[in-house]
C-alpha positions, 0 to 999 in steps of 0.5 A: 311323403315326408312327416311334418312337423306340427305348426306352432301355436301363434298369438293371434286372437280368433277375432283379429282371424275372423278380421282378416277372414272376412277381408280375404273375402271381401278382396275376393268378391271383389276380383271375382267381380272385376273380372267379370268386366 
């Protein structure tokens, strides 16, 4: 396999990721439940 080159630091605050964290899970709560349907 082949190294790979640390990431880059971003700008994004640890809140404005827990923002998108949370709704990445909402979306997926919500798909899991309509896929029950």
């Amino acid at each position: 396999m082949a190294a790979r080159k640390p990431a880059e630091k971003s700008n994004v605050s640890a809140e404005e990721l827990l923002k998108y964290y949370r709704e990445m899970l909402l979306i997926r709560r919500f798909e899991e439940k309509a896929g029950q349907l």
